[in-house]
C-alpha positions in Angstrom: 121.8 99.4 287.0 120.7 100.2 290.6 123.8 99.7 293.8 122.8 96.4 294.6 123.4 95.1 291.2 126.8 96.3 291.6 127.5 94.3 294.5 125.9 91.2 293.3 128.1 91.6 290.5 131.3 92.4 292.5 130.5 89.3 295.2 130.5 87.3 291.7 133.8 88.1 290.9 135.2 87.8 294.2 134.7 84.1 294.0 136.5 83.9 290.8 140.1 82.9 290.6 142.3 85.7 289.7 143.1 84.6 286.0 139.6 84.4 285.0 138.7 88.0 286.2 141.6 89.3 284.2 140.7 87.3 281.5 136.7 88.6 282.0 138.5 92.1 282.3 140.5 92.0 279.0 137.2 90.6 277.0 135.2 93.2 278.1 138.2 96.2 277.0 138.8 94.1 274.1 134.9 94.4 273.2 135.3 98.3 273.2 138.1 98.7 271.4 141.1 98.1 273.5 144.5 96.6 273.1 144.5 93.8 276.0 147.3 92.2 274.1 150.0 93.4 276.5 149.2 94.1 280.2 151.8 94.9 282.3 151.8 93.9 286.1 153.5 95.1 289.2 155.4 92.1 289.3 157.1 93.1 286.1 158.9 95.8 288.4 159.1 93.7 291.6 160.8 90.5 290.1 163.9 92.9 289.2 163.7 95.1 292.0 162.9 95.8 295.8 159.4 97.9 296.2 156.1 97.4 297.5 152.9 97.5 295.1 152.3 100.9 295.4 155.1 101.9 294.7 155.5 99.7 291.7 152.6 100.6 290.9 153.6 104.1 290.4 156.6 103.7 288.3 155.2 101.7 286.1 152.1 104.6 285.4 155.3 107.2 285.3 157.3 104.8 282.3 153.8 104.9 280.7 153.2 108.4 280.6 156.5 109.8 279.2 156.2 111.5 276.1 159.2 109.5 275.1 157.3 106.6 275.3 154.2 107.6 274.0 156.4 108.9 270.6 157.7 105.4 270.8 154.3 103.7 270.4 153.0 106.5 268.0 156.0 106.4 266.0 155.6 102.2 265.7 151.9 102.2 264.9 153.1 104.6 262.4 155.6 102.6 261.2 153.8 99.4 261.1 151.2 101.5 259.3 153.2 102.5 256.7 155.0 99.2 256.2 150.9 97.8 255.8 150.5 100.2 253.0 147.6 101.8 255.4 146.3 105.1 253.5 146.5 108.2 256.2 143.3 109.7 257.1 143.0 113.4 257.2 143.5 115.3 259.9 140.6 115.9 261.9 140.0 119.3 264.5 139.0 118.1 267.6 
């Protein structure tokens, strides 16, 4: 896809209200493989608390990149796993 392709494409979604092009966004992770189920938004730290977007922003990419947190999540899909009755795969050497 050549440059001008890229800002046809990014005019396009300009024009779009904001919903739809997180909506487009989320189909297109979705489509690849990602969990779009739960998106989190700087607005989840500004309804509670007095910051500006960077800022929010920021603490919300420091909660998600605790290793606390990331056990958390590895320790429910391993749960939830389990619970399925899911058989492990083996370990693989990367």
């Amino acid at each position: 896809m050549n440059n001008e392709n890229v800002k046809f494409n990014m005019d396009l979604i300009g024009a779009l209200p904001q919903n739809k092009i997180v909506e487009q966004a989320k189909d297109a992770l979705s489509r690849r493989g990602y969990y779009t189920g739960n998106i989190w938004h700087i607005e989840d730290v500004q309804k509670d608390f007095y910051c500006d977007d960077f800022e929010a922003d920021e603490i919300l990419s420091d909660v998600f990149s605790k290793q606390s947190v990331i056990d958390a999540i590895c320790n429910a899909i391993e749960y939830e796993c389990n619970f399925r009755g899911l058989e492990r795969r083996p370990k693989r050497n990367v």
